[in-house]
PDB file of N, H, CA, C and O in Angstrom:
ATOM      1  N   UNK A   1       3.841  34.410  16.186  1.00  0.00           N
ATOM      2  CA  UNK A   1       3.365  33.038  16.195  1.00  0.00           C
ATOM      3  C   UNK A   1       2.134  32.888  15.312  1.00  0.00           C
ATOM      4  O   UNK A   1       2.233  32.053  14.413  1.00  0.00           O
ATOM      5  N   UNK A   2       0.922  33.599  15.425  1.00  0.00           N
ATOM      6  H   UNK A   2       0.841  34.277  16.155  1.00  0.00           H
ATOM      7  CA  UNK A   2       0.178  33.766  14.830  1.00  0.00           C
ATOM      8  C   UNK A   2       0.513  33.974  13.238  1.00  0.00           C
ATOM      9  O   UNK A   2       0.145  33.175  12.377  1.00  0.00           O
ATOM     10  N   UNK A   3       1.024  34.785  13.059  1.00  0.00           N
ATOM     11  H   UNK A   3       1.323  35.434  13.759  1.00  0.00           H
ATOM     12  CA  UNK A   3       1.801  34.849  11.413  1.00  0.00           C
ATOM     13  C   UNK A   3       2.319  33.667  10.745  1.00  0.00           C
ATOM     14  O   UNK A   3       2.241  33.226   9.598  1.00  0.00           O
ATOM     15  N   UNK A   4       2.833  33.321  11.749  1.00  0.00           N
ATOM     16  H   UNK A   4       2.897  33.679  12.680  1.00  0.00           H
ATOM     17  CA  UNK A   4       3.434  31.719  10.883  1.00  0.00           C
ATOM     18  C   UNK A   4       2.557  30.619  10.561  1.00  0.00           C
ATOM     19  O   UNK A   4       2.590  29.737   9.703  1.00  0.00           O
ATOM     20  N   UNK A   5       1.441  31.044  11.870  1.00  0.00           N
ATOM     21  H   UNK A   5       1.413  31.760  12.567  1.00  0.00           H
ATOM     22  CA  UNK A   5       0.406  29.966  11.544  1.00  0.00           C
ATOM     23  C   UNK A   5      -0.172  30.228  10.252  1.00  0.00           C
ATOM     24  O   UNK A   5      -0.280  29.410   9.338  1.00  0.00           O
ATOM     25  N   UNK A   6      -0.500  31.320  10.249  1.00  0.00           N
ATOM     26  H   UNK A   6      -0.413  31.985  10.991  1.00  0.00           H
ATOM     27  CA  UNK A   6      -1.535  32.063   9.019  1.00  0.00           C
ATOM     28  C   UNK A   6      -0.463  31.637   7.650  1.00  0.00           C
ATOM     29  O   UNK A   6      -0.899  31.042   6.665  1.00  0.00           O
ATOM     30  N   UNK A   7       0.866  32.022   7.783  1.00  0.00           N
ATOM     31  H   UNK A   7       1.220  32.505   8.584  1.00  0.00           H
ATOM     32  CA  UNK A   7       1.865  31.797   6.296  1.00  0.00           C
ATOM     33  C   UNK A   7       1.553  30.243   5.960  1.00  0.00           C
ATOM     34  O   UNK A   7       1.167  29.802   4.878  1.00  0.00           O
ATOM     35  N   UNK A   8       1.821  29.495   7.191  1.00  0.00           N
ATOM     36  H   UNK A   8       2.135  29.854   8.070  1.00  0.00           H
ATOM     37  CA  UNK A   8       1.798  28.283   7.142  1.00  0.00           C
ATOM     38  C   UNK A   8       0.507  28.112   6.482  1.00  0.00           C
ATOM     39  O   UNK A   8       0.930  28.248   5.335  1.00  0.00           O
ATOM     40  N   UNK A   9      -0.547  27.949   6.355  1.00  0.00           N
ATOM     41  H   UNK A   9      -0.892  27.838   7.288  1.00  0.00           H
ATOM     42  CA  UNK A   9      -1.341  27.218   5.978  1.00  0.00           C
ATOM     43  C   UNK A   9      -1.899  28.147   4.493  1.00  0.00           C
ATOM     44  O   UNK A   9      -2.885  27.718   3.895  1.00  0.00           O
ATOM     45  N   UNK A  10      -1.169  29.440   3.980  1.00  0.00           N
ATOM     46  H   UNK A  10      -0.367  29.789   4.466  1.00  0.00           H
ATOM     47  CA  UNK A  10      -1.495  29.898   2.888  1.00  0.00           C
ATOM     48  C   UNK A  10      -0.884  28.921   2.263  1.00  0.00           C
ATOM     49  O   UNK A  10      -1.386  28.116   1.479  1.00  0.00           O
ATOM     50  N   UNK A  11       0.640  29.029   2.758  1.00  0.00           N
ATOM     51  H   UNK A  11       1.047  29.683   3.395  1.00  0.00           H
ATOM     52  CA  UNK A  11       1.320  27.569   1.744  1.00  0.00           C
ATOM     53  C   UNK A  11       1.111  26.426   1.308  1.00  0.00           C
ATOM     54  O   UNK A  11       1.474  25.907   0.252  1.00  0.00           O
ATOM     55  N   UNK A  12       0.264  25.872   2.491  1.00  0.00           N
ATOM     56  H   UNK A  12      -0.031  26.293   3.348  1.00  0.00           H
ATOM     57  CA  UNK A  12      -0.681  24.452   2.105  1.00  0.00           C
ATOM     58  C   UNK A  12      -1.630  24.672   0.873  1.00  0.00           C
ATOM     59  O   UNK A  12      -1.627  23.912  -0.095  1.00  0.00           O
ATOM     60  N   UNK A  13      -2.343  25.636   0.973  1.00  0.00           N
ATOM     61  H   UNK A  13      -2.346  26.253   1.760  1.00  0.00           H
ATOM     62  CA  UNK A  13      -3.493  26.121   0.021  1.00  0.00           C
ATOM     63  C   UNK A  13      -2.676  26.491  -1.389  1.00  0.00           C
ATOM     64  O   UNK A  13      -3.343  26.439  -2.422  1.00  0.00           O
ATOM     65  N   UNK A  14      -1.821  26.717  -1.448  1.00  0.00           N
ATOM     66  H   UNK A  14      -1.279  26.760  -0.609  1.00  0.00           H
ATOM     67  CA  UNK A  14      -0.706  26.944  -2.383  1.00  0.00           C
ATOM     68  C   UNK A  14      -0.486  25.609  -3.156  1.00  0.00           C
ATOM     69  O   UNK A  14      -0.734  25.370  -4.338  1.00  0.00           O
ATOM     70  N   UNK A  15       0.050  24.789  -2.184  1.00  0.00           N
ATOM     71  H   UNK A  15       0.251  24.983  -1.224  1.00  0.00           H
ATOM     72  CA  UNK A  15       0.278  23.643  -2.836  1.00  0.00           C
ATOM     73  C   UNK A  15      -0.747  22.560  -2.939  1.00  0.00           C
ATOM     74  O   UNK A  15      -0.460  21.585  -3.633  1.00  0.00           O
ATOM     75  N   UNK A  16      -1.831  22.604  -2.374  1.00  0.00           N
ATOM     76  H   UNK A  16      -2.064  23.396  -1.810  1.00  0.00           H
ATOM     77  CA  UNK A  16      -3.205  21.997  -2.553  1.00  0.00           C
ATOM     78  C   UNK A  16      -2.972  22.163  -3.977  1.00  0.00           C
ATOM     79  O   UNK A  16      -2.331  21.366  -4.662  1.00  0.00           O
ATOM     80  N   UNK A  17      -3.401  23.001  -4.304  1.00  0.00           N
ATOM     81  H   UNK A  17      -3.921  23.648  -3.747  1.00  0.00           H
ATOM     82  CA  UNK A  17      -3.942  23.642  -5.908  1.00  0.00           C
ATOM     83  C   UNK A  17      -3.086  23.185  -6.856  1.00  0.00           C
ATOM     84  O   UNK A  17      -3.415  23.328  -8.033  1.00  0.00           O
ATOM     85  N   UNK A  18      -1.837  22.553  -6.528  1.00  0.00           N
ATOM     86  H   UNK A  18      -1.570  22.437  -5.571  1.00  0.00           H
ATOM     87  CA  UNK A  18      -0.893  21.970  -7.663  1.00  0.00           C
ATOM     88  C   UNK A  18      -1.351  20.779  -7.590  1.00  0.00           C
ATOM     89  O   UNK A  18      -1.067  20.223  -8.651  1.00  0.00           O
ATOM     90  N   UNK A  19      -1.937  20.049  -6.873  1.00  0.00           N
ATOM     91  H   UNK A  19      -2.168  20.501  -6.011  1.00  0.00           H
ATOM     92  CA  UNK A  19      -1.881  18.727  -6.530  1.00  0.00           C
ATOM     93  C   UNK A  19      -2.810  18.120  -8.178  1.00  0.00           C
ATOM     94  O   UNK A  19      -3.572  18.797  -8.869  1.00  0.00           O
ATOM     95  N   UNK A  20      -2.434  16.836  -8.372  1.00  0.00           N
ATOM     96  H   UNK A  20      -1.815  16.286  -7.811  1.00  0.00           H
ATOM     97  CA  UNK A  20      -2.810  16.857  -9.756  1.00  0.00           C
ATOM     98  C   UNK A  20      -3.775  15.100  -8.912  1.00  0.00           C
ATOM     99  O   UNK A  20      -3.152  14.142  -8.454  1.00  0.00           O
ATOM    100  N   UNK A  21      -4.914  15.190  -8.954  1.00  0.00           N
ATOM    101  H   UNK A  21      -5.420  15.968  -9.327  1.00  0.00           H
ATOM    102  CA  UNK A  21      -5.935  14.274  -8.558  1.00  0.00           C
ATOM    103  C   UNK A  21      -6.052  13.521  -9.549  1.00  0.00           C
ATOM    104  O   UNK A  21      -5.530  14.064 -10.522  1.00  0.00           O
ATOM    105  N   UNK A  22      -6.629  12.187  -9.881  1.00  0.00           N
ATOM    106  H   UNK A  22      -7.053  11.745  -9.090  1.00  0.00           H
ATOM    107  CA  UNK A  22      -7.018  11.247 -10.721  1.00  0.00           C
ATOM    108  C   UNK A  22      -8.425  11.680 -10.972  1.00  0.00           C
ATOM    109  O   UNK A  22      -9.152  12.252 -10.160  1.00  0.00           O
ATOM    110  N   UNK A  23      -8.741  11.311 -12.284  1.00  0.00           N
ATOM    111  H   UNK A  23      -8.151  10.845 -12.944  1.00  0.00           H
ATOM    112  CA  UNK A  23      -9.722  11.333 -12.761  1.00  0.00           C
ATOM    113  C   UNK A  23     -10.494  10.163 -12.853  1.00  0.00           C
ATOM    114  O   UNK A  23      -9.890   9.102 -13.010  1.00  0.00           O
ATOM    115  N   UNK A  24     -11.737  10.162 -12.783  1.00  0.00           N
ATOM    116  H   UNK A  24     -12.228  11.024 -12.655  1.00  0.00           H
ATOM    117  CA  UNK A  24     -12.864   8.837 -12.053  1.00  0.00           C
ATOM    118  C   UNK A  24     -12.680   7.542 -12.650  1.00  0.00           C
ATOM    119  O   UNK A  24     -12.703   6.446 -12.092  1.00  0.00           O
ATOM    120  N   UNK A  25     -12.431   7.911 -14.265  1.00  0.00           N
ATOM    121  H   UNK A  25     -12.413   8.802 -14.719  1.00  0.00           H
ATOM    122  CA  UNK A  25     -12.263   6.529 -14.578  1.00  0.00           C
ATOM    123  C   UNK A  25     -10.575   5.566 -14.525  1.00  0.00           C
ATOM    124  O   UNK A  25     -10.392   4.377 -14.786  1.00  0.00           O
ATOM    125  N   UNK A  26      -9.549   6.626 -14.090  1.00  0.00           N
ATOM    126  H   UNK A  26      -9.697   7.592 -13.878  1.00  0.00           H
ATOM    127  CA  UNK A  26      -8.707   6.032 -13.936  1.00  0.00           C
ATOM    128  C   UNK A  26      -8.570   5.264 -12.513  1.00  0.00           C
ATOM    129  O   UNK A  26      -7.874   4.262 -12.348  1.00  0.00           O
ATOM    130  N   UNK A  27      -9.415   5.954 -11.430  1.00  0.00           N
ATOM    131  H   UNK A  27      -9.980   6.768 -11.565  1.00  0.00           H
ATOM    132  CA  UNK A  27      -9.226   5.435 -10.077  1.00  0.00           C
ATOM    133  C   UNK A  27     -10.109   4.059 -10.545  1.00  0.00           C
ATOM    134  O   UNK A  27      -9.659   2.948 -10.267  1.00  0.00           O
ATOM    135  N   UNK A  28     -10.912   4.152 -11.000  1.00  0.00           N
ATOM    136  H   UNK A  28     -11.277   5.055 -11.226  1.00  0.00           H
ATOM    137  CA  UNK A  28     -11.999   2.958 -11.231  1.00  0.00           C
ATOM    138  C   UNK A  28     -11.008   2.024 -11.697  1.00  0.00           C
ATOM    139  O   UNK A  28     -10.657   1.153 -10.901  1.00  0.00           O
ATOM    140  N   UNK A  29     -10.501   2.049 -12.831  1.00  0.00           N
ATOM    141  H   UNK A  29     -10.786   2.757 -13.478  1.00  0.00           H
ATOM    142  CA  UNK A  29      -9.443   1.507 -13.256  1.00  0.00           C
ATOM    143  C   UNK A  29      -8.564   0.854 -12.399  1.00  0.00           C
ATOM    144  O   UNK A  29      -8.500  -0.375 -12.381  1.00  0.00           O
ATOM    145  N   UNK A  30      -7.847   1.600 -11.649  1.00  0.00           N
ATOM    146  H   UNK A  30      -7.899   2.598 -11.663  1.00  0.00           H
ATOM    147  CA  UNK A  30      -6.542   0.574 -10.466  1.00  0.00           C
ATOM    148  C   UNK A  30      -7.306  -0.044  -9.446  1.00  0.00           C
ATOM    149  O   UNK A  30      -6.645  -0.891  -8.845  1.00  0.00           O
ATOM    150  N   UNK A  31      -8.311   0.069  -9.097  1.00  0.00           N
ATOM    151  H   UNK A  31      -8.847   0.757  -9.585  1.00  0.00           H
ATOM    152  CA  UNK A  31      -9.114  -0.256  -8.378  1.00  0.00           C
ATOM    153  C   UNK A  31      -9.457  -1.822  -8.542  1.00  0.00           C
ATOM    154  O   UNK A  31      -9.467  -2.751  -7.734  1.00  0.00           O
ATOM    155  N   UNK A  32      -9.840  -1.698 -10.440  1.00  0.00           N
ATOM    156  H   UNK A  32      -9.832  -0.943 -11.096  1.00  0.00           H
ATOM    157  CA  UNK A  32     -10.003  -3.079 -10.847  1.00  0.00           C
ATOM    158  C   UNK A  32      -8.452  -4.232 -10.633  1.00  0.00           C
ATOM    159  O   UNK A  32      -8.309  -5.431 -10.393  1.00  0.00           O
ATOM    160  N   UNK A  33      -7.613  -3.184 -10.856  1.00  0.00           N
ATOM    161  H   UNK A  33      -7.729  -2.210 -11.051  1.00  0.00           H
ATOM    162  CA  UNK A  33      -6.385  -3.753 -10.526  1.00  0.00           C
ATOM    163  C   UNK A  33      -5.746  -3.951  -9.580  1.00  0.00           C
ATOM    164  O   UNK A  33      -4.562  -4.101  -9.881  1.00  0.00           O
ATOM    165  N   UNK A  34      -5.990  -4.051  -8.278  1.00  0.00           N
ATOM    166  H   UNK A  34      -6.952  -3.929  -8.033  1.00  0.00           H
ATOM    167  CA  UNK A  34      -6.302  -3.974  -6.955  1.00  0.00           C
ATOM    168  C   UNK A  34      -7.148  -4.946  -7.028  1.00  0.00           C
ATOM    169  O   UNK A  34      -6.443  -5.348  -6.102  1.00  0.00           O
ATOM    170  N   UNK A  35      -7.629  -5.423  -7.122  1.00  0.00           N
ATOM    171  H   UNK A  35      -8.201  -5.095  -7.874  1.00  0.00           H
ATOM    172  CA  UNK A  35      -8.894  -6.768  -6.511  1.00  0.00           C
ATOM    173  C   UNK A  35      -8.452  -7.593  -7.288  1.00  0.00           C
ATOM    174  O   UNK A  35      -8.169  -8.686  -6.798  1.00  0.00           O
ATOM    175  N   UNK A  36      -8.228  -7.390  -8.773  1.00  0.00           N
ATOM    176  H   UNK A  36      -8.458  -6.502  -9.172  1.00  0.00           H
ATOM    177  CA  UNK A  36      -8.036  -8.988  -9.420  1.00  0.00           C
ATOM    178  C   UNK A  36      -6.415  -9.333  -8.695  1.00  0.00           C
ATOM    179  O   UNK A  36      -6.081 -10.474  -8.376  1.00  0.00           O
ATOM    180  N   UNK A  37      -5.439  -7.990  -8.504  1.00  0.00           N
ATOM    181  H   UNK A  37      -5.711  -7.063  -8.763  1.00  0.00           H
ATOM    182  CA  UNK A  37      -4.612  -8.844  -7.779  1.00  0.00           C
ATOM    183  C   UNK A  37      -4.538  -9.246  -6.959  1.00  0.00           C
ATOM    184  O   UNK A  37      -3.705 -10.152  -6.942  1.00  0.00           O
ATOM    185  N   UNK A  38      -5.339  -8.948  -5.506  1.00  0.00           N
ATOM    186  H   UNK A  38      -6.015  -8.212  -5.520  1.00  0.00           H
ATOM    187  CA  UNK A  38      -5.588  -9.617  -4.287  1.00  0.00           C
ATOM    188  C   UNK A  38      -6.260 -10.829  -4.824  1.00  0.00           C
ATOM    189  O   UNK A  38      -5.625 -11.793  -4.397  1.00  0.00           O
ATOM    190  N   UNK A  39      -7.369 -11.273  -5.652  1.00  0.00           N
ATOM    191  H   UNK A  39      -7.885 -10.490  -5.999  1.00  0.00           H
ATOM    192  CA  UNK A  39      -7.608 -12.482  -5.607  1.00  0.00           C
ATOM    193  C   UNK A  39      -6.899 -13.410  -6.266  1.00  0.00           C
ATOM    194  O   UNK A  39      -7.051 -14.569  -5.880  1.00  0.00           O
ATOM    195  N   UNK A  40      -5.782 -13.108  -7.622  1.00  0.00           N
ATOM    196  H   UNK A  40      -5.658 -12.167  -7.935  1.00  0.00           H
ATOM    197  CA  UNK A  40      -4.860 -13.739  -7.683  1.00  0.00           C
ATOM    198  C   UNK A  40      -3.820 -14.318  -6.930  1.00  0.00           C
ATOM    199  O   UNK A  40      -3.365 -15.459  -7.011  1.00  0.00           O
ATOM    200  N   UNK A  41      -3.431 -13.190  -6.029  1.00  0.00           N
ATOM    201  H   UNK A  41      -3.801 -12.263  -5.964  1.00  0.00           H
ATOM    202  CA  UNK A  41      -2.378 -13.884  -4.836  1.00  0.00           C
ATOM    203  C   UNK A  41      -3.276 -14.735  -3.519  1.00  0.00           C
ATOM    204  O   UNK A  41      -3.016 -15.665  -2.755  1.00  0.00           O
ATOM    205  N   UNK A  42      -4.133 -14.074  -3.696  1.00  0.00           N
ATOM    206  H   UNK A  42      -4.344 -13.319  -4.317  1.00  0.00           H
ATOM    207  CA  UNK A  42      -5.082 -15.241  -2.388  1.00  0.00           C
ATOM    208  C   UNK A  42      -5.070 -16.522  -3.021  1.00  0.00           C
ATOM    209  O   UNK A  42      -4.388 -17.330  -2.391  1.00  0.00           O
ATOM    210  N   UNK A  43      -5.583 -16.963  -4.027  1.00  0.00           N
ATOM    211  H   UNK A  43      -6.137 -16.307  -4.539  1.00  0.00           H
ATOM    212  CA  UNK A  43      -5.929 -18.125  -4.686  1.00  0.00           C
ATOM    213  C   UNK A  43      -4.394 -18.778  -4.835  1.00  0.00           C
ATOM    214  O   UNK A  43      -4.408 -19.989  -5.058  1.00  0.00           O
ATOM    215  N   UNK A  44      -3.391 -18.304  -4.767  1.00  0.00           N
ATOM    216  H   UNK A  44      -3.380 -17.321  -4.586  1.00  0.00           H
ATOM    217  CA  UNK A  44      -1.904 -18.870  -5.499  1.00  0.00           C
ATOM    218  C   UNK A  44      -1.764 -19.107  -3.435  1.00  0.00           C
ATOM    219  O   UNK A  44      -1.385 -20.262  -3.242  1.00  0.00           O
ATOM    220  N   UNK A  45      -1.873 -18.698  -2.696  1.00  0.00           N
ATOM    221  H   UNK A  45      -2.180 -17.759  -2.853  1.00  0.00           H
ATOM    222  CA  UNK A  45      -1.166 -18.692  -0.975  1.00  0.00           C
ATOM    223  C   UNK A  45      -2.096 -19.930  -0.812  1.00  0.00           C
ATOM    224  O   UNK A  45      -1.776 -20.951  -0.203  1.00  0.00           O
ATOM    225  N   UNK A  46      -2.874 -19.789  -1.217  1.00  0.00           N
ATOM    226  H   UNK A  46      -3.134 -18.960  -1.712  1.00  0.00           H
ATOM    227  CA  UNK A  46      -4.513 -20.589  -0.665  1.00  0.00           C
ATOM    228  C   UNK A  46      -4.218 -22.124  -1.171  1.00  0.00           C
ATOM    229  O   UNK A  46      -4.604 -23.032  -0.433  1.00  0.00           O
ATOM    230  N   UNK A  47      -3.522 -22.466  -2.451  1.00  0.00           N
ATOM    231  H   UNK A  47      -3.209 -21.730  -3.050  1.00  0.00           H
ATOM    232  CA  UNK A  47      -2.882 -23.406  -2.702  1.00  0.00           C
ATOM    233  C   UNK A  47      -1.860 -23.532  -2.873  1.00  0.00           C
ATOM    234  O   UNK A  47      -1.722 -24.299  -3.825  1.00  0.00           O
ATOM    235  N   UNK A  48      -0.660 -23.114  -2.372  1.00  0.00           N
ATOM    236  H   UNK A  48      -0.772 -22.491  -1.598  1.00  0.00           H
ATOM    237  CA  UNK A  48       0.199 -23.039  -1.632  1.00  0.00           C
ATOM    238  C   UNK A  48       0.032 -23.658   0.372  1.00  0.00           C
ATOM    239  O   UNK A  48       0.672 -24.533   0.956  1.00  0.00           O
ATOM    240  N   UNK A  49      -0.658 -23.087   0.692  1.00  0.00           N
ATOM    241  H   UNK A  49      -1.178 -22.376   0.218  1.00  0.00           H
ATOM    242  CA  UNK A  49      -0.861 -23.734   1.555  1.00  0.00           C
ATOM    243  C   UNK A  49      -1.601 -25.283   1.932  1.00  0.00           C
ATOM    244  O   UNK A  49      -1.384 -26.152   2.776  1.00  0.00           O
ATOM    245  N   UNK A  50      -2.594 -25.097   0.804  1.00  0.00           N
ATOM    246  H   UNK A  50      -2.770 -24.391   0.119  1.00  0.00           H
ATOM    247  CA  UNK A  50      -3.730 -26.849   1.024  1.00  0.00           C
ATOM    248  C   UNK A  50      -1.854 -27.592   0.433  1.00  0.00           C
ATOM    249  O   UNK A  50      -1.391 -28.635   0.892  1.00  0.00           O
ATOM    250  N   UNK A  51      -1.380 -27.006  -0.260  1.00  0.00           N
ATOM    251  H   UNK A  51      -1.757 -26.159  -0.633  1.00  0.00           H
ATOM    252  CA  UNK A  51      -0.125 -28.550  -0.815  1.00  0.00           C
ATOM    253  C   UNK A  51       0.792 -28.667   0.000  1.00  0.00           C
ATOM    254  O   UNK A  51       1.502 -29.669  -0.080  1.00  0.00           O
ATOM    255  N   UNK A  52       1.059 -27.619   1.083  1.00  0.00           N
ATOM    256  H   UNK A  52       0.482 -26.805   1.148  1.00  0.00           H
ATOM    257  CA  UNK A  52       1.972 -27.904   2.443  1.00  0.00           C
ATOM    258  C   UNK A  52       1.512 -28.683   3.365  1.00  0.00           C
ATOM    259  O   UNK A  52       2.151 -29.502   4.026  1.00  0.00           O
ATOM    260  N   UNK A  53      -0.043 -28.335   3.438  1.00  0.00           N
ATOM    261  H   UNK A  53      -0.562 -27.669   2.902  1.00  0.00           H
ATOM    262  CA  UNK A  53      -0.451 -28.906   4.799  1.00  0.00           C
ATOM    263  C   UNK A  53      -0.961 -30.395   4.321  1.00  0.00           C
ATOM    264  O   UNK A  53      -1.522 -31.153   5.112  1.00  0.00           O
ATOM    265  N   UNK A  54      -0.750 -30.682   3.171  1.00  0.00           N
ATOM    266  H   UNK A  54      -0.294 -30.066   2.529  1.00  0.00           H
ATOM    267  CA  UNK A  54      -0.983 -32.311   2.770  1.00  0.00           C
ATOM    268  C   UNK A  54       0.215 -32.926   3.275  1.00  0.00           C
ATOM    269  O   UNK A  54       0.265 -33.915   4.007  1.00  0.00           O
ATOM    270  N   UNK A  55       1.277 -32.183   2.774  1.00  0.00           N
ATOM    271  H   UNK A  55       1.236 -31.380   2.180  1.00  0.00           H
ATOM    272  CA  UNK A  55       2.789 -32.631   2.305  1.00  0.00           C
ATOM    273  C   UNK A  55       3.117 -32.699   4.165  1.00  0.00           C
ATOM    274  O   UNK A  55       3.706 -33.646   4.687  1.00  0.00           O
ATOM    275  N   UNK A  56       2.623 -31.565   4.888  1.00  0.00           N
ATOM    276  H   UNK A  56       2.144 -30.796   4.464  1.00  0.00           H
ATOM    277  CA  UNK A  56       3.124 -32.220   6.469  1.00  0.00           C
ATOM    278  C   UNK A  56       2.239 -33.186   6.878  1.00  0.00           C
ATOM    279  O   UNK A  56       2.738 -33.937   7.716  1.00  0.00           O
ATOM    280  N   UNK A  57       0.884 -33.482   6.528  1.00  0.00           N
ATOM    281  H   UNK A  57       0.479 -32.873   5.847  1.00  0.00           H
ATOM    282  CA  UNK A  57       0.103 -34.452   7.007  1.00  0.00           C
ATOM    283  C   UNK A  57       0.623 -35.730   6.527  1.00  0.00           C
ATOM    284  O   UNK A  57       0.273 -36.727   7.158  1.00  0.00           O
ATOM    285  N   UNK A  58       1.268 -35.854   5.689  1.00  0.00           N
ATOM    286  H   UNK A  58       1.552 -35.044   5.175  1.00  0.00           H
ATOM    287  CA  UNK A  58       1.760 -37.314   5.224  1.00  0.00           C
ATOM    288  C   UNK A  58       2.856 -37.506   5.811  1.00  0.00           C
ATOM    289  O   UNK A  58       3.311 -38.649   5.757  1.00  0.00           O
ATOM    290  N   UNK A  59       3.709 -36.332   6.637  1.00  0.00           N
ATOM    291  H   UNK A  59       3.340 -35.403   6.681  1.00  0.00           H
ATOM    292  CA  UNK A  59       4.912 -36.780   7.341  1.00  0.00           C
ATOM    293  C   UNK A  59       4.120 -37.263   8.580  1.00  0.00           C
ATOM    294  O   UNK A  59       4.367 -38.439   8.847  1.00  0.00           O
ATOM    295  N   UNK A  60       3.141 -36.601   9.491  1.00  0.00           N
ATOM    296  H   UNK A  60       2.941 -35.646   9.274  1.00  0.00           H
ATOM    297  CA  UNK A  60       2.732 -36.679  10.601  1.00  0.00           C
ATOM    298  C   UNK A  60       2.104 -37.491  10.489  1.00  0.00           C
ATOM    299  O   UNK A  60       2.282 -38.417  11.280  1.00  0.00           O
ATOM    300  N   UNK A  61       1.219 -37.599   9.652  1.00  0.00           N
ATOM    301  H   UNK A  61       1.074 -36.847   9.009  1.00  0.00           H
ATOM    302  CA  UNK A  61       0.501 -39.218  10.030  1.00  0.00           C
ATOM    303  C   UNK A  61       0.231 -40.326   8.674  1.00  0.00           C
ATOM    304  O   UNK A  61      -0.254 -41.439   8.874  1.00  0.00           O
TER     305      UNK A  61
END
């Protein structure tokens, strides 16, 4: 049991070391691309919604 634990986690350390990480300015990068698209789709729902809730207020009252 012990052995497998120990194999087990050489293998992790094994494949840790392949793992291929981003480099700073690329994370910086999607990052920027990540926010301008959340505030693009907020701003497009955000009026999307003010033109529904006109469009039911003129049925309702």
């Amino acid at each position: 049991m012990i052995g497998k634990i120990k194999n087990f986690f050489q293998e992790v350390k094994i494949e840790a070391k392949k793992v291929n990480y981003p480099k700073k300015e690329e994370v910086i990068a999607s990052t920027w691309v990540v926010i301008v698209t959340v505030f693009i789709i907020s701003f497009f729902l955000g009026l999307i919604d003010f033109i529904l809730s006109k469009i039911i207020s003129s049925f309702i009252g």
